[in-house]
C-alpha positions in Angstrom: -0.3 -5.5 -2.6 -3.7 -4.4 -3.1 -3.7 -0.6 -4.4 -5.3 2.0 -1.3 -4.7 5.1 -2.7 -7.3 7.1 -5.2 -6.7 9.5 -8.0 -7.1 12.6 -6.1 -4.9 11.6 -3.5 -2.5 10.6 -6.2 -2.7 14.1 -7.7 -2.2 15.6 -4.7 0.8 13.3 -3.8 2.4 14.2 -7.4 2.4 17.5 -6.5 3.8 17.8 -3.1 6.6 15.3 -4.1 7.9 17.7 -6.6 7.4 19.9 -4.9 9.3 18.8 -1.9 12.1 17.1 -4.3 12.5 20.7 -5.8 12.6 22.6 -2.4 15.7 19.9 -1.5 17.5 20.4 -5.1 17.3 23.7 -5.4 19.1 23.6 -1.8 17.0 27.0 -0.7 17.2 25.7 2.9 20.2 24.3 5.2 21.6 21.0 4.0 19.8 18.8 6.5 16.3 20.1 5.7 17.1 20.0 1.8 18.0 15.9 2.4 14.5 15.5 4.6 12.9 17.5 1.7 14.4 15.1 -1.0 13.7 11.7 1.0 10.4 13.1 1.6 9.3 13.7 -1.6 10.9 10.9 -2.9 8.7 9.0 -0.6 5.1 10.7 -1.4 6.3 10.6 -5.2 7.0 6.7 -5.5 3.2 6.6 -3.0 1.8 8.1 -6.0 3.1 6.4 -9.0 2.4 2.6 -7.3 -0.7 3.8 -5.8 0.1 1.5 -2.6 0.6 3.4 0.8 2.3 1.1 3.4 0.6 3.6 6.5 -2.8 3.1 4.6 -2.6 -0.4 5.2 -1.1 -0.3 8.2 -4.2 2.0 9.4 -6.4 0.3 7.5 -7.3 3.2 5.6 -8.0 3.2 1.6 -9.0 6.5 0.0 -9.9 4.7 -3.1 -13.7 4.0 -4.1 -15.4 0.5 -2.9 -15.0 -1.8 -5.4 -18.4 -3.6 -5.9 -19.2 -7.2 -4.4 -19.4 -9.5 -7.1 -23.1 -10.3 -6.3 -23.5 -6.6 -7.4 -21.2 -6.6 -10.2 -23.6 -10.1 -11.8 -27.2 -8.2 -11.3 -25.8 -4.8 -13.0 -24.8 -7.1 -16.0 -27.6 -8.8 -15.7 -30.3 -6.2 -15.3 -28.4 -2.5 -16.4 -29.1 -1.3 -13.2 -27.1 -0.5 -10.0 -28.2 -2.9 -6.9 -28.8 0.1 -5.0 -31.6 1.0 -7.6 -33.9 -1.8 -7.1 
């Protein structure tokens, strides 16, 4: 389980979740919307602390930054500078 989703994505998901999860406690709507609310922000909550999305990888989709290639990763040791610098 590679992880697909980045820190701002994971800031944002920390706050809807408590958000939702407080809309659904605090019970300010009918019952069924407070349980939706709850499951919901249960959901983007748990997305954010693992930092896997299963519909990211079903999509394909990764809002994380490219990791670089290791042939990349070897030059900037080697040489101090970024590949795309040369």
């Amino acid at each position: 389980m590679q992880k697909n989703v980045g820190t701002a994505d994971r800031i944002l998901r920390v706050t809807f979740g408590v958000s939702f999860l407080a809309l659904g406690l605090l019970r300010l709507v009918s019952p069924f919307w407070s349980s939706l609310f709850i499951v919901l922000g249960i959901e983007v909550f748990l997305v954010a602390i693992i930092g896997f999305s299963p519909l990211y990888h079903w999509l394909g989709v990764s809002s994380r930054e490219p990791d670089l290639v290791i042939e990349e990763e070897v030059y900037t040791w080697q040489t101090g500078e970024r590949d795309s610098e040369r």
